[in-house]
LUMVO-308325 format. One record per residue (C-alpha): residue in one letter; residue number from 1; x negated, y, z. Coordinates in steps of 0.25 Angstrom, whole numbers, plus 5000, padded with zeros to 4 digits. Layout:
REM residues N
<atom><aa>a</aa><i>NUM</i><px>X</px><py>Y</py><pz>Z</pz></atom>
...
This chain:
REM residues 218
<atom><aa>x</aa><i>1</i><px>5036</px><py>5064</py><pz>4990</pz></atom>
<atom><aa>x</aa><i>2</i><px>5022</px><py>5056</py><pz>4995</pz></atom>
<atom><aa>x</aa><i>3</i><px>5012</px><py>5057</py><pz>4986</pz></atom>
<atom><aa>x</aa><i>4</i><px>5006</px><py>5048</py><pz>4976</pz></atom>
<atom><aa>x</aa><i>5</i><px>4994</px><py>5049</py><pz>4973</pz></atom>
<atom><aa>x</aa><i>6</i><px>4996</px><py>5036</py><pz>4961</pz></atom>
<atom><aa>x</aa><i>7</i><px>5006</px><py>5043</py><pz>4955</pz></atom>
<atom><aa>x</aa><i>8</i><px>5004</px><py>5040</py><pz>4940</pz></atom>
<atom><aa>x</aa><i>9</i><px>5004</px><py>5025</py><pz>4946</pz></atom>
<atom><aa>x</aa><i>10</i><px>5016</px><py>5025</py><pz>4953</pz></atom>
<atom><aa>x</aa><i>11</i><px>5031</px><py>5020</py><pz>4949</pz></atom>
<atom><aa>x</aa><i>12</i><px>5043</px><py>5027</py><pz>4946</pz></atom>
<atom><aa>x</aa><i>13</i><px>5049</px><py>5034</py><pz>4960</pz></atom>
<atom><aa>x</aa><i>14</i><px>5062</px><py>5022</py><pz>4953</pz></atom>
<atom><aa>x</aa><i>15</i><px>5053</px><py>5011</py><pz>4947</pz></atom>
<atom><aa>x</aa><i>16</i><px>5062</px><py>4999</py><pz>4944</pz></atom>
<atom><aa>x</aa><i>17</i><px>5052</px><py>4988</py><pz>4941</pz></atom>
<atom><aa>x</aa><i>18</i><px>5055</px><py>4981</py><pz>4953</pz></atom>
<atom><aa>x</aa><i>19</i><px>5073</px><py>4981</py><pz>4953</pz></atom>
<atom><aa>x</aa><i>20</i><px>5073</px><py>4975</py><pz>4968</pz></atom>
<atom><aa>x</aa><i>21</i><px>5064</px><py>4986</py><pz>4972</pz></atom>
<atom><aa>x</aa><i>22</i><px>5072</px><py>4995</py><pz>4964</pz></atom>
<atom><aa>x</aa><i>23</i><px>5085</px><py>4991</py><pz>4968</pz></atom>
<atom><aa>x</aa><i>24</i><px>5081</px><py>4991</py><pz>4983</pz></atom>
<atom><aa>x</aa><i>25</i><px>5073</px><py>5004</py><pz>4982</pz></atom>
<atom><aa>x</aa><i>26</i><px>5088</px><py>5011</py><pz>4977</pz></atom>
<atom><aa>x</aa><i>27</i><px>5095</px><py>5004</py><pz>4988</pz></atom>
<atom><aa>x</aa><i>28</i><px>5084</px><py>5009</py><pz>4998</pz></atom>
<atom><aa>x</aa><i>29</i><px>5086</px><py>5023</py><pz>4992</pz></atom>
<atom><aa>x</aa><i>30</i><px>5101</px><py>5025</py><pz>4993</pz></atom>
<atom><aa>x</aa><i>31</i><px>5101</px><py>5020</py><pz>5008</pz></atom>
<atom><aa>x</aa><i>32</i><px>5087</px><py>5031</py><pz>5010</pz></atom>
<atom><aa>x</aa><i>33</i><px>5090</px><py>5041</py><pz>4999</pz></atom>
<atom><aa>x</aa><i>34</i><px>5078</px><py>5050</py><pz>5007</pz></atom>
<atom><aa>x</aa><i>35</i><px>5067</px><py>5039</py><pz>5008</pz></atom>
<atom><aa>x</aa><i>36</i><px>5056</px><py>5038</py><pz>4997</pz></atom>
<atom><aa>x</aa><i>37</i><px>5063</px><py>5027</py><pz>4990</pz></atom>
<atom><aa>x</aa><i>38</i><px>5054</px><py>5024</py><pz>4978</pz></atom>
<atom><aa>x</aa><i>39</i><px>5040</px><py>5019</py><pz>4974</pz></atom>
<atom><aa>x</aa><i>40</i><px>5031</px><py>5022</py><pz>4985</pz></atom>
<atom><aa>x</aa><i>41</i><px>5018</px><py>5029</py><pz>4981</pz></atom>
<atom><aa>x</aa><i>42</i><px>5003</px><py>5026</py><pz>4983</pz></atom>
<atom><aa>x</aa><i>43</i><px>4998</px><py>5036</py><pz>4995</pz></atom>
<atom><aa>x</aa><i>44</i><px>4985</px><py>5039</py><pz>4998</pz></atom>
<atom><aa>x</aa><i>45</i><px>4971</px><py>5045</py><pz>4990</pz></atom>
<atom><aa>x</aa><i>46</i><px>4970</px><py>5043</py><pz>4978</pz></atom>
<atom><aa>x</aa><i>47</i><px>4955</px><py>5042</py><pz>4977</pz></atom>
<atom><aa>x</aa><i>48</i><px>4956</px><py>5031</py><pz>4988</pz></atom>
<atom><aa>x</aa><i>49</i><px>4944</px><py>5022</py><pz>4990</pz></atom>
<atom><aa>x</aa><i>50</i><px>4955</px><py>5013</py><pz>4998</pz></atom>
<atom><aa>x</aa><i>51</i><px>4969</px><py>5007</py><pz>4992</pz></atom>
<atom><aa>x</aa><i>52</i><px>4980</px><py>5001</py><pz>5000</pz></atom>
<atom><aa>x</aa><i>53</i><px>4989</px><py>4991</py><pz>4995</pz></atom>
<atom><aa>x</aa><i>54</i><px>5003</px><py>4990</py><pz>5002</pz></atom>
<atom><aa>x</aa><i>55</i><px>5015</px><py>4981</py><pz>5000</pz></atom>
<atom><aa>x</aa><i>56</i><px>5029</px><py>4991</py><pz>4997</pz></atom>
<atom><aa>x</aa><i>57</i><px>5034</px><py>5004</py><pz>5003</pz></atom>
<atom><aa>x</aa><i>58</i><px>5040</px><py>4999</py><pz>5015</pz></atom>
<atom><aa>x</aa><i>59</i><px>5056</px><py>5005</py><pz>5018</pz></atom>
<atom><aa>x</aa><i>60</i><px>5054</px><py>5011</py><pz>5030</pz></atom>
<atom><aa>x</aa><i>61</i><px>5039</px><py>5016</py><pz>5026</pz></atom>
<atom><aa>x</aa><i>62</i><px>5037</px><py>5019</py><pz>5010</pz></atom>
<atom><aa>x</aa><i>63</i><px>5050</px><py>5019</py><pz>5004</pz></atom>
<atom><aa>x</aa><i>64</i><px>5053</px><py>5027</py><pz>5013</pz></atom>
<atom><aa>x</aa><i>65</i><px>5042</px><py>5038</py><pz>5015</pz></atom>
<atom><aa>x</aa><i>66</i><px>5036</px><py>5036</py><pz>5001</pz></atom>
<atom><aa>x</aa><i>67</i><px>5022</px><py>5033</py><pz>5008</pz></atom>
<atom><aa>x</aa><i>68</i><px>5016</px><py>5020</py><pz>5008</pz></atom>
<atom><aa>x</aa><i>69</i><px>5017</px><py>5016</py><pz>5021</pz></atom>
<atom><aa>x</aa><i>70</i><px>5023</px><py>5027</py><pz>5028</pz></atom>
<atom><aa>x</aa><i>71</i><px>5035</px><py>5026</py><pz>5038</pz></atom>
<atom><aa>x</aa><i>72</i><px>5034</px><py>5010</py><pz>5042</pz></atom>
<atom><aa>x</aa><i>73</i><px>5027</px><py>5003</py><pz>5051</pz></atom>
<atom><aa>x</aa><i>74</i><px>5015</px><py>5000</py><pz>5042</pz></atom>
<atom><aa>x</aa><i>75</i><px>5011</px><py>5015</py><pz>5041</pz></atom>
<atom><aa>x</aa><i>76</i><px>5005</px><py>5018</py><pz>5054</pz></atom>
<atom><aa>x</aa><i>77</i><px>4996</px><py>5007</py><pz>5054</pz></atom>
<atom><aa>x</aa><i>78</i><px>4991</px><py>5009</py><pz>5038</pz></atom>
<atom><aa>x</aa><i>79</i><px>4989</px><py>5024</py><pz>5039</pz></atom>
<atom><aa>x</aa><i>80</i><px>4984</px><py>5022</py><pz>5053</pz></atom>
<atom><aa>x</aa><i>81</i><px>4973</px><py>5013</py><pz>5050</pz></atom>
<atom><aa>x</aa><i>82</i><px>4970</px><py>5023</py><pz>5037</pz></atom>
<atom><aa>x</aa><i>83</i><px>4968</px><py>5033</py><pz>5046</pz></atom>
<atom><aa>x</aa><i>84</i><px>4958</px><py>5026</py><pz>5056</pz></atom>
<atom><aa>x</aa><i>85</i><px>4949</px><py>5023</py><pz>5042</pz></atom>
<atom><aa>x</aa><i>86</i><px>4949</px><py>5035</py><pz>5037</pz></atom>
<atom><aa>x</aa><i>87</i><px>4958</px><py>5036</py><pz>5025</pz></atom>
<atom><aa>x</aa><i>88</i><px>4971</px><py>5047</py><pz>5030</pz></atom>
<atom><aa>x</aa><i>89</i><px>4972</px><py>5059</py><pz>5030</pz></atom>
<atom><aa>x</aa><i>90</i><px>4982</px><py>5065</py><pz>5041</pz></atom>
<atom><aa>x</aa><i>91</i><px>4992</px><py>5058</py><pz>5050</pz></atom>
<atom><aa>x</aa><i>92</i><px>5002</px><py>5048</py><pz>5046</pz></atom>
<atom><aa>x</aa><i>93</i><px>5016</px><py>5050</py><pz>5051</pz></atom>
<atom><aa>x</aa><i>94</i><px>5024</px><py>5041</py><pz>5043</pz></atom>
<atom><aa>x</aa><i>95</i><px>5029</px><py>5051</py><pz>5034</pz></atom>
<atom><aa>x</aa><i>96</i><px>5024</px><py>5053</py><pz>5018</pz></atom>
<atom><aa>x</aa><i>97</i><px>5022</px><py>5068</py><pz>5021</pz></atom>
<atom><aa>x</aa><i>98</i><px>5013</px><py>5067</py><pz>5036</pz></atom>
<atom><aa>x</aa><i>99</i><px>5004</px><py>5072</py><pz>5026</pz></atom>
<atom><aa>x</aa><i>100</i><px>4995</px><py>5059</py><pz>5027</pz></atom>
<atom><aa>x</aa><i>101</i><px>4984</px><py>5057</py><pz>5017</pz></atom>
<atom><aa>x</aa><i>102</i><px>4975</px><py>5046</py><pz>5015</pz></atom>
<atom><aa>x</aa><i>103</i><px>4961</px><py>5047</py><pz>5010</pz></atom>
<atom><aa>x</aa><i>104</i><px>4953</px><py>5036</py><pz>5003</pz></atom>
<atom><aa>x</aa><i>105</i><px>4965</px><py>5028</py><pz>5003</pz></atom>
<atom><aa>x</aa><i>106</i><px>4978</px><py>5024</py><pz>4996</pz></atom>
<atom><aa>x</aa><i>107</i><px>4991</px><py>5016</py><pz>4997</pz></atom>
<atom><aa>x</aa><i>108</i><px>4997</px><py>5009</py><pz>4987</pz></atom>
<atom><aa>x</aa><i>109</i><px>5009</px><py>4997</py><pz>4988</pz></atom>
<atom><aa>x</aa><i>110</i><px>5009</px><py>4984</py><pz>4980</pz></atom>
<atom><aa>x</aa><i>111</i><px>5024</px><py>4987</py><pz>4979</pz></atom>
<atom><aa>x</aa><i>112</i><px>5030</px><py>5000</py><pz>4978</pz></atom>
<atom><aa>x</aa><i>113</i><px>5042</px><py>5000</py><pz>4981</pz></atom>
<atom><aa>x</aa><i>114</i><px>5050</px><py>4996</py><pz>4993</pz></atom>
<atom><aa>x</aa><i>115</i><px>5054</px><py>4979</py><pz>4993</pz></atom>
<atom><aa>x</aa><i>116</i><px>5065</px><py>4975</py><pz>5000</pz></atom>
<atom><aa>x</aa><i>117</i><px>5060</px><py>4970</py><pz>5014</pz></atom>
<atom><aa>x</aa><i>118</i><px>5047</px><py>4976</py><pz>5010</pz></atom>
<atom><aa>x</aa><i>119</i><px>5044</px><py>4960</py><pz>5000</pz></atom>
<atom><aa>x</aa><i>120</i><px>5043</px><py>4964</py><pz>4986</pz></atom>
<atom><aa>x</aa><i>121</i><px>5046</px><py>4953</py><pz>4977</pz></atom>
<atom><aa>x</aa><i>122</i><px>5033</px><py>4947</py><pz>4969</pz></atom>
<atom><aa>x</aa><i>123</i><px>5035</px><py>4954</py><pz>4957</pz></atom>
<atom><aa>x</aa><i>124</i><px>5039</px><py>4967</py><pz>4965</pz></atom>
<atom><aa>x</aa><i>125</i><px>5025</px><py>4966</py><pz>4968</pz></atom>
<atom><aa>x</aa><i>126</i><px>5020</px><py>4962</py><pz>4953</pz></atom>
<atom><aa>x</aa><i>127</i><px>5029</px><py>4972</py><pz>4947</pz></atom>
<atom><aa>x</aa><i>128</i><px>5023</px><py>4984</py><pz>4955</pz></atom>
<atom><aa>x</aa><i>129</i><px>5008</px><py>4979</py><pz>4954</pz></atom>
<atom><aa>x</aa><i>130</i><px>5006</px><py>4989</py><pz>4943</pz></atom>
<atom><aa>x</aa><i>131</i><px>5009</px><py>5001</py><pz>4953</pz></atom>
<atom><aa>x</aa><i>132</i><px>4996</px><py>4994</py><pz>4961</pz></atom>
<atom><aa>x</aa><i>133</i><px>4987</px><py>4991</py><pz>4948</pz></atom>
<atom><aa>x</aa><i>134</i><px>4989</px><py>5006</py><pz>4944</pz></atom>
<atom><aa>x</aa><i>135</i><px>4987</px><py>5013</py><pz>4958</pz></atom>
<atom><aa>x</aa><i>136</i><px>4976</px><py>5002</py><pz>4962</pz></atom>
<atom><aa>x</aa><i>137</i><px>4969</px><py>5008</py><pz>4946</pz></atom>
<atom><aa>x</aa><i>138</i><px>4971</px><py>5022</py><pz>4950</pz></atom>
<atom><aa>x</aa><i>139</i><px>4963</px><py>5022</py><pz>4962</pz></atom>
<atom><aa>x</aa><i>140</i><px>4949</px><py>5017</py><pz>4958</pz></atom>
<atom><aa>x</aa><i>141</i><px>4941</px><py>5021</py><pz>4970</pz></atom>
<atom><aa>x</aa><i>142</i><px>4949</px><py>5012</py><pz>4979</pz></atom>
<atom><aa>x</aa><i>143</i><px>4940</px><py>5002</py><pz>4979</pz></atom>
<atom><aa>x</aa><i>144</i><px>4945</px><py>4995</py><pz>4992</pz></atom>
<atom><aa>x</aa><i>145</i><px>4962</px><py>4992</py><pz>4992</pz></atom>
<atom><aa>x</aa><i>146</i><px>4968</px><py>4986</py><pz>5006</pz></atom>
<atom><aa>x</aa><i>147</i><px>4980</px><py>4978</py><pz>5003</pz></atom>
<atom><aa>x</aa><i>148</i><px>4992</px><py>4977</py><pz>5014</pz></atom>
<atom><aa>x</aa><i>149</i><px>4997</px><py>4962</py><pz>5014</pz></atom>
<atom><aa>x</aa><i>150</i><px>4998</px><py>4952</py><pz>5004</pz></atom>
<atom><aa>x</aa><i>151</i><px>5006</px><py>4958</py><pz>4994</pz></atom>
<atom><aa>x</aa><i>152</i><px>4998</px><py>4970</py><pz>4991</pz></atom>
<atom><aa>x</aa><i>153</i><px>4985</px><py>4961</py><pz>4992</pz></atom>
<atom><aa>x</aa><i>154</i><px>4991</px><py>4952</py><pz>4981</pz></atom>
<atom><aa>x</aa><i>155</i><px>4995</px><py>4966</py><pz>4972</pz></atom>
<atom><aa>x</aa><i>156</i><px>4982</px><py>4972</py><pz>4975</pz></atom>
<atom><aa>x</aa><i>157</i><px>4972</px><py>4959</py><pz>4970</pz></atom>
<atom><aa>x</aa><i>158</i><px>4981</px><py>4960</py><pz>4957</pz></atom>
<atom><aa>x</aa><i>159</i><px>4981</px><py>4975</py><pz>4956</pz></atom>
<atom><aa>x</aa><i>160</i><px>4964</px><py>4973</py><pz>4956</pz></atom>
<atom><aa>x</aa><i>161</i><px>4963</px><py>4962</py><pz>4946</pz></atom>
<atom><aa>x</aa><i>162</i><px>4961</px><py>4949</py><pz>4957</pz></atom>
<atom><aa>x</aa><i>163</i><px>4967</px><py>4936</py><pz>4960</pz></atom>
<atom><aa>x</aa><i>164</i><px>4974</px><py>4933</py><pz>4974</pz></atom>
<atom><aa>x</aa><i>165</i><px>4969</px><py>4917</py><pz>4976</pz></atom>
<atom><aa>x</aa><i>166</i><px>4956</px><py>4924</py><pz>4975</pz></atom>
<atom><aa>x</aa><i>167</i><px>4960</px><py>4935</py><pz>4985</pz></atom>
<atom><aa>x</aa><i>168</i><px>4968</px><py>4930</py><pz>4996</pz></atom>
<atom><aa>x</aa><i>169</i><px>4976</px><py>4940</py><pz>5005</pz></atom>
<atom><aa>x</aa><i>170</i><px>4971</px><py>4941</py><pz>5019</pz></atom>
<atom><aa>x</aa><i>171</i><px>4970</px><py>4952</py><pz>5031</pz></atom>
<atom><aa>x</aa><i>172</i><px>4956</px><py>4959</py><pz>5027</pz></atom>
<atom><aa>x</aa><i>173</i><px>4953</px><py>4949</py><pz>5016</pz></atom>
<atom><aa>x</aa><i>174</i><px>4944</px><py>4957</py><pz>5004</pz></atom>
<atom><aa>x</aa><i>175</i><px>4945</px><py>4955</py><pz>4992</pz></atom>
<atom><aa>x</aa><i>176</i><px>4935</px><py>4963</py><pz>4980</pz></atom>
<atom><aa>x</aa><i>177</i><px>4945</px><py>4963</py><pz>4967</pz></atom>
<atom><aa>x</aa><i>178</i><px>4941</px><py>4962</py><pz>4953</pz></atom>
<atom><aa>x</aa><i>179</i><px>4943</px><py>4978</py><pz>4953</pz></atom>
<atom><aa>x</aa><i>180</i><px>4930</px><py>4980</py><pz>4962</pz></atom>
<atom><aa>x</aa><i>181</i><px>4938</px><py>4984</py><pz>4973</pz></atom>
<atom><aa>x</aa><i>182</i><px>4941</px><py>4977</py><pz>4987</pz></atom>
<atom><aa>x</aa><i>183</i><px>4956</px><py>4971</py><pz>4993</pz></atom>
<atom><aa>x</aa><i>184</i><px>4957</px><py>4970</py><pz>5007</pz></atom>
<atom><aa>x</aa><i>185</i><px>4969</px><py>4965</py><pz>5014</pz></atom>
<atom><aa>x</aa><i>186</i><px>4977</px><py>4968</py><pz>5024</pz></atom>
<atom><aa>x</aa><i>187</i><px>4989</px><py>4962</py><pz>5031</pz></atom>
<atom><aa>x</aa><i>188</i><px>5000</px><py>4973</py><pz>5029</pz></atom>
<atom><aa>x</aa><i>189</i><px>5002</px><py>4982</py><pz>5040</pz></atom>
<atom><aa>x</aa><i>190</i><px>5017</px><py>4982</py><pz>5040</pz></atom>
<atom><aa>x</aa><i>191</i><px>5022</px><py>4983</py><pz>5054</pz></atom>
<atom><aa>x</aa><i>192</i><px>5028</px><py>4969</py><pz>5054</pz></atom>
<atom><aa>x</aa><i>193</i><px>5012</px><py>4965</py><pz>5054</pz></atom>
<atom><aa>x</aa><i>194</i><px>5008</px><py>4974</py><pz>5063</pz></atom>
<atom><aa>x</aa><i>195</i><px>5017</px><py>4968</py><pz>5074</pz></atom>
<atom><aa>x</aa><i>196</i><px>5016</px><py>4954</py><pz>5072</pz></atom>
<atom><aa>x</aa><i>197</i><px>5001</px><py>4956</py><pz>5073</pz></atom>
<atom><aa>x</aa><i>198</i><px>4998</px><py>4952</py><pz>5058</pz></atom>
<atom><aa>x</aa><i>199</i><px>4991</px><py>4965</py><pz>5056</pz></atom>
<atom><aa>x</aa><i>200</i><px>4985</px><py>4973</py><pz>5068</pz></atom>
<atom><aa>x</aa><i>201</i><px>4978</px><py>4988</py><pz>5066</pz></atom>
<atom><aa>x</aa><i>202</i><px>4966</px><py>4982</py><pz>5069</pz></atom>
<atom><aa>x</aa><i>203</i><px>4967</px><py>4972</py><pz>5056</pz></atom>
<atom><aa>x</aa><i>204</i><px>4974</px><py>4983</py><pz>5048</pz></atom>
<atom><aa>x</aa><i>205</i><px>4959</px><py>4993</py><pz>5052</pz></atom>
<atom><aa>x</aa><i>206</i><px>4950</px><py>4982</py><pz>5048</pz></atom>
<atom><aa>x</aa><i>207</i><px>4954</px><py>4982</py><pz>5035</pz></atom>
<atom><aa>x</aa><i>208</i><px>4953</px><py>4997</py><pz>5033</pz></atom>
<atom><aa>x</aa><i>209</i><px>4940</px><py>4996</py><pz>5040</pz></atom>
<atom><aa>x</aa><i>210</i><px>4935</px><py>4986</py><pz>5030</pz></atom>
<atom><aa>x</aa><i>211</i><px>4941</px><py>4994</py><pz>5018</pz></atom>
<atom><aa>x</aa><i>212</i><px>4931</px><py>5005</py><pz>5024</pz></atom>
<atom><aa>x</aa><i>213</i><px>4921</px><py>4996</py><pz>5027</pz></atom>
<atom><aa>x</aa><i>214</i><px>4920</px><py>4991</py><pz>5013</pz></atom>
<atom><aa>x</aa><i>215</i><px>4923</px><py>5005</py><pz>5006</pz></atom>
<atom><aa>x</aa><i>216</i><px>4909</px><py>5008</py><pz>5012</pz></atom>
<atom><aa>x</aa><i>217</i><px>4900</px><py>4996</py><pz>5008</pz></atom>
<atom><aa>x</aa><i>218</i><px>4906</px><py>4997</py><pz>4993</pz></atom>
């Protein structure tokens, strides 16, 4: 079982708030009776100076492992550039027991649980929000939070008390919350923006380099 280091935050391994979730979750489980198939947990250090906000546990990735982002396309990338800045311990192998750490850095999802064609609904996203403001509270020396595409963007401004007209989503936009703390975007690093072009490495590093760069002069 990964490890959660949240765990008095997280939902019930059969949380039903969200039925469509719920009901596609089953349906994923009786076809893959040996895959996670529940919630997925935050992953990462607890006393982290650095949060990651993701979108859902992808199939073939996190509902699958248990791990954000482990086992699809969008893992080697994420834990890749973690590694050039710093913030793993050991080697990422697509599996939730390679026995990879990370250090001064945690990820947590927007949505935590697998939507059909990986596009929660709206009030999917309202609904879990809580899950975010709770894990967002528990880590108060996580002053600087990355958010992967628009839809964690928007969860994280509302999780730290802003207002999106006032914090417009962009690749490496900043933004300093009511909280104190710093948002910087990202586009996602899904594998479907990494072959069209949208996000290349080198896009993805600049925004862990700033992270770093603005951890430093705080």
């Amino acid at each position: 079982m990964p490890d959660a280091p949240l765990a008095a935050t997280e939902p019930p391994r059969d949380c039903t708030l969200c039925p469509r979730l719920a009901a596609f979750r089953e349906t994923v489980r009786s076809e893959h009776p040996d895959w996670w198939n529940a919630p997925v947990p935050a992953f990462g250090d607890r006393d982290a100076w650095l949060a990651i906000v993701g979108l859902a546990p992808g199939k073939q990735g996190a509902h699958r492992t248990g791990r954000p982002f482990t086992g699809d396309g969008a893992g080697p990338l994420l834990f890749g550039t973690l590694a050039d800045h710093g913030l793993t311990d050991g080697v990422y192998d697509a599996r939730a027991d390679d026995g990879l750490r990370l250090t001064g850095a945690i990820i947590l999802n927007a949505v935590k649980c697998l939507p059909p064609e990986n596009k929660p609904t709206p009030e999917e996203v309202r609904t879990c929000r809580p899950f975010l403001d709770a894990q967002l509270a528990a880590l108060p020396n996580a002053r600087i939070v990355v958010a992967l595409g628009q839809i964690a963007h928007q969860s994280a401004v509302k999780a730290m008390g802003g207002k999106l007209p006032k914090c417009r989503f962009g690749h490496l936009a900043e933004h300093r919350m009511p909280d104190g703390r710093i948002l910087i975007d990202s586009y996602h690093c899904s594998r479907y923006n990494q072959n069209t072009g949208r996000l290349t490495p080198e896009m993805f590093a600049a925004v862990f380099a700033r992270a770093n760069t603005l951890r430093e002069i705080k």
